[in-house]
MARPAVO-579300 format. One line per field, with one value per residue (C-alpha): residue in three letters; chain; z, x, y. Coordinates in Angstrom, 2 decimals. Layout:
% residues N
code <- (ALA ...)
unit <- (A ...)
pz <- (Z ...)
px <- (X ...)
py <- (Y ...)
This chain:
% residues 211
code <- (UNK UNK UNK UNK UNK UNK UNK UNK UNK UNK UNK UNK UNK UNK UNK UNK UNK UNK UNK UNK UNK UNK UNK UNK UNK UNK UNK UNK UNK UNK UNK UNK UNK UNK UNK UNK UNK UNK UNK UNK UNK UNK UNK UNK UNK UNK UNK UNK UNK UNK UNK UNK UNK UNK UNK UNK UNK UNK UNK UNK UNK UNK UNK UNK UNK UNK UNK UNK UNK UNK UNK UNK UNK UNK UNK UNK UNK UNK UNK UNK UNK UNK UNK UNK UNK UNK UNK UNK UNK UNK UNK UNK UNK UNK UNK UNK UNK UNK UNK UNK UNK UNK UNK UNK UNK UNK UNK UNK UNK UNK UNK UNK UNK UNK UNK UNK UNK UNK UNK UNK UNK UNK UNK UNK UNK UNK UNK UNK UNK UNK UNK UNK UNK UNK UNK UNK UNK UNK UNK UNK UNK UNK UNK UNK UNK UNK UNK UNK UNK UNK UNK UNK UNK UNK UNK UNK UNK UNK UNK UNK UNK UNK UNK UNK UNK UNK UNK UNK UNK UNK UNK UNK UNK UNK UNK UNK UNK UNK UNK UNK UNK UNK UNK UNK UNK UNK UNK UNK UNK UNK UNK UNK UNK UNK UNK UNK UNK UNK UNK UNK UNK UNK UNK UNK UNK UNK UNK UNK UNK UNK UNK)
unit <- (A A A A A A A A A A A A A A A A A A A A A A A A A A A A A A A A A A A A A A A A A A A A A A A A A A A A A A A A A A A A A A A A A A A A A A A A A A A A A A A A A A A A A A A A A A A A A A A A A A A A A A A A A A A A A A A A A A A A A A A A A A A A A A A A A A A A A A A A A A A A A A A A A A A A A A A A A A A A A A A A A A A A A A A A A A A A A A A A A A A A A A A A A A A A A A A A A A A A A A A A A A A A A A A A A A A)
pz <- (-8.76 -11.25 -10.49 -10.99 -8.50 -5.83 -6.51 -6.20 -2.89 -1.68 -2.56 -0.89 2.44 2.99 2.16 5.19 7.31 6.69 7.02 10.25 11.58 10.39 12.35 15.49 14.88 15.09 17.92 19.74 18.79 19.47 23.20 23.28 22.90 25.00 28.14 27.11 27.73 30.38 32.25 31.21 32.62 35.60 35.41 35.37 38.24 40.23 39.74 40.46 43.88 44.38 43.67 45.79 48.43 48.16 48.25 51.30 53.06 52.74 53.78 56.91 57.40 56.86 59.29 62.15 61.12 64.51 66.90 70.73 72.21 75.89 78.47 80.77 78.63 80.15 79.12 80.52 80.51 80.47 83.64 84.26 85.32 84.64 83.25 81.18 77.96 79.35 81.09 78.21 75.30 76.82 73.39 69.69 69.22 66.53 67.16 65.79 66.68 65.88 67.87 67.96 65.64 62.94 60.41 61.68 58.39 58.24 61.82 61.06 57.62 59.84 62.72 59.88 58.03 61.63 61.74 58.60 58.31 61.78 64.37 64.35 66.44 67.53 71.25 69.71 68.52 71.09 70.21 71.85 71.19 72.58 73.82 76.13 79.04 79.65 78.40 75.29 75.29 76.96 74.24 71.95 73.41 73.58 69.85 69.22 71.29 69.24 66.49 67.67 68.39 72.44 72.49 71.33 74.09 74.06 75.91 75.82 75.57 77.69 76.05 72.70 71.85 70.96 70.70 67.69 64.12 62.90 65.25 63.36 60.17 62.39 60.21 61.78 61.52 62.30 63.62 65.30 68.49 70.66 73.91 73.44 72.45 69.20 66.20 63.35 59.81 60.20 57.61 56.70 55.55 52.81 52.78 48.90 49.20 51.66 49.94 51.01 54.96 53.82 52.58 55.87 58.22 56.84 56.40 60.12 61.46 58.47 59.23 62.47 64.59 63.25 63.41)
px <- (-16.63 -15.03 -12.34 -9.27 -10.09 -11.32 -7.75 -5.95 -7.95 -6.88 -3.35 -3.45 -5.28 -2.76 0.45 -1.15 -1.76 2.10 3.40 1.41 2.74 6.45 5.89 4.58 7.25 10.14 8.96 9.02 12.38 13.54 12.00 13.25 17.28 16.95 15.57 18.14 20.90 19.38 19.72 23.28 24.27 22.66 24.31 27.67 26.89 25.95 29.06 30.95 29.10 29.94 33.92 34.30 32.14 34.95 38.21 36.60 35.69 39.20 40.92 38.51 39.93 43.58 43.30 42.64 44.57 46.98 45.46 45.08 41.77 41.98 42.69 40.19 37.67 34.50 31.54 28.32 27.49 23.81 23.67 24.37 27.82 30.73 33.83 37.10 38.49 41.03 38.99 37.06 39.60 41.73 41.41 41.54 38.14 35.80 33.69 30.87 30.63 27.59 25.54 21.22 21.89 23.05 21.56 19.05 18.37 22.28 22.21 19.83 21.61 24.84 23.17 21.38 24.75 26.25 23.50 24.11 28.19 29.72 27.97 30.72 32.85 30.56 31.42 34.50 32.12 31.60 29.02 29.60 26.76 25.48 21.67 19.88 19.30 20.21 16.69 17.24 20.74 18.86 16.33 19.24 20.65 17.42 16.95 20.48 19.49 16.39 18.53 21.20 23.87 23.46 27.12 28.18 28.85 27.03 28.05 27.12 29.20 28.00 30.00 29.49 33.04 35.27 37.95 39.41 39.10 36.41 33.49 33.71 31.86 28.57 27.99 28.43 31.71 33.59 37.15 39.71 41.52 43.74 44.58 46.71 43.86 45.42 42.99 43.32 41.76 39.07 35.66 32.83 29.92 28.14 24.14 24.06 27.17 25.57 29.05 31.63 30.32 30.19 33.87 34.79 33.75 34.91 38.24 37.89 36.88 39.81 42.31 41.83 40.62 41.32 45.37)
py <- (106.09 104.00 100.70 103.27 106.10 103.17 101.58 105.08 105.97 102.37 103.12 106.72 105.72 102.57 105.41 107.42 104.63 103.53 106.56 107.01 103.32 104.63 107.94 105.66 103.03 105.78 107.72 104.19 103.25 107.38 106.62 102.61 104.43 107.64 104.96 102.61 105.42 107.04 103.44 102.80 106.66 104.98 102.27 103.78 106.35 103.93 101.67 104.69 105.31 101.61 102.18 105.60 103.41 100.10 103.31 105.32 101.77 100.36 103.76 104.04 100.46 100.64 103.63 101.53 98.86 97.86 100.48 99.27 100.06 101.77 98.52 100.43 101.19 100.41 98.09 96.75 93.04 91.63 91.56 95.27 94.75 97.46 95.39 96.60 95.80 94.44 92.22 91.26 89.85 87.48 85.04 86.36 87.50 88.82 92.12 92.78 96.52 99.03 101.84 102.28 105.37 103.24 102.02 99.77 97.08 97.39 95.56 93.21 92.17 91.42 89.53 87.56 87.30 85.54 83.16 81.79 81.59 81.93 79.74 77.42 80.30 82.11 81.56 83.66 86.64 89.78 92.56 95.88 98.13 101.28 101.63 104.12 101.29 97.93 96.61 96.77 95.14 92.03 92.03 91.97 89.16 87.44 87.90 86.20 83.09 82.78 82.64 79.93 82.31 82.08 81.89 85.08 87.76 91.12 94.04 97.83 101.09 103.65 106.17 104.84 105.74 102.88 105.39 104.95 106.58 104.37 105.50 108.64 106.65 105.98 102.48 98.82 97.35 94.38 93.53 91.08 91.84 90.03 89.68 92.71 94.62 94.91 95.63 94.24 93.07 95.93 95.60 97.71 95.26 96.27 95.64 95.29 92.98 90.13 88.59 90.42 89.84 85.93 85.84 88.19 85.28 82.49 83.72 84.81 81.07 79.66 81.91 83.55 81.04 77.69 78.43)
């Protein structure tokens, strides 16, 4: 085999090679842009689930924006007592309000979210939840003391029925009522917004409690 065939064979193996790296190269960028726009259709569906999530959350609000609950609705204490609303809320107050068929890591993001931002009023704070027996309201309440929030008042809802539009959503919720038992700045926490539960109580002890 003389010089000029070994340079042309050179020549032809490094055109295959190249055009076998171009091939490679291509098919990696091809796959690099259909994953990059597969993520950004993502992306956008899931700020869209986000939005409708925000609209349907502040319409479920508005629509119990001012409602009274029942003055004789009734609740059980800790210590197995029977005692009515009316009873209860004789100071503005802050409810934390959710059910043992909700969500359960939504629970514990809210009870985590009081710890952190609203043990400075948290003697203002009343839980009314709904369990099977009594036990596992006091095991609630135990849990909160661990916590630091020994102050807050927990009572359960036999009926689980609050009685007004919002039980119909089956998620946690928070609200303010007065001695009127008039409802008012309603919000639906959001576990993937720790934020938005943040803002919601501060404002509450800033503007609720501190007038």
């Amino acid at each position: 085999m003389n010089k000029k065939t070994i340079t042309i064979t050179v020549l032809l193996v490094l055109n295959i090679f190249c055009l076998y790296k171009y091939k490679n190269c291509n098919e990696a960028l091809e796959l690099a842009k259909t994953t990059q726009k597969k993520e950004s259709s993502l992306q956008k569906e899931l700020q869209k689930d986000n939005e409708r999530m925000y609209q349907n959350n502040l319409i479920a609000s508005k629509k119990n924006e001012n409602l009274k609950l029942e003055p004789n609705l009734k609740l059980i204490s800790i210590e197995g007592d029977s005692v009515f609303a009316k009873d209860i809320f004789k100071t503005n107050s802050l409810v934390l309000r959710y059910s043992v068929l909700n969500c359960g890591d939504c629970i514990d993001a809210e009870i985590e979210n009081l710890e952190k931002y609203a043990k400075p009023f948290s003697e203002k704070i009343i839980i009314i939840t709904h369990y099977e027996n009594l036990r596992r309201l006091i095991i609630d309440y135990k849990n909160l003391q661990k916590l630091g929030l020994d102050k807050v008042t927990v009572y359960m809802l036999p009926s689980n029925k609050l009685g007004i539009p919002m039980e119909e959503n089956n998620i946690p919720y928070y609200f303010h009522i007065d001695p009127k038992l008039t409802i008012s700045n309603v919000f639906i926490p959001m576990r993937e917004e720790p934020r938005l539960s943040e803002y919601y109580l501060k404002y509450s002890f800033k503007n609720y409690f501190e007038k």
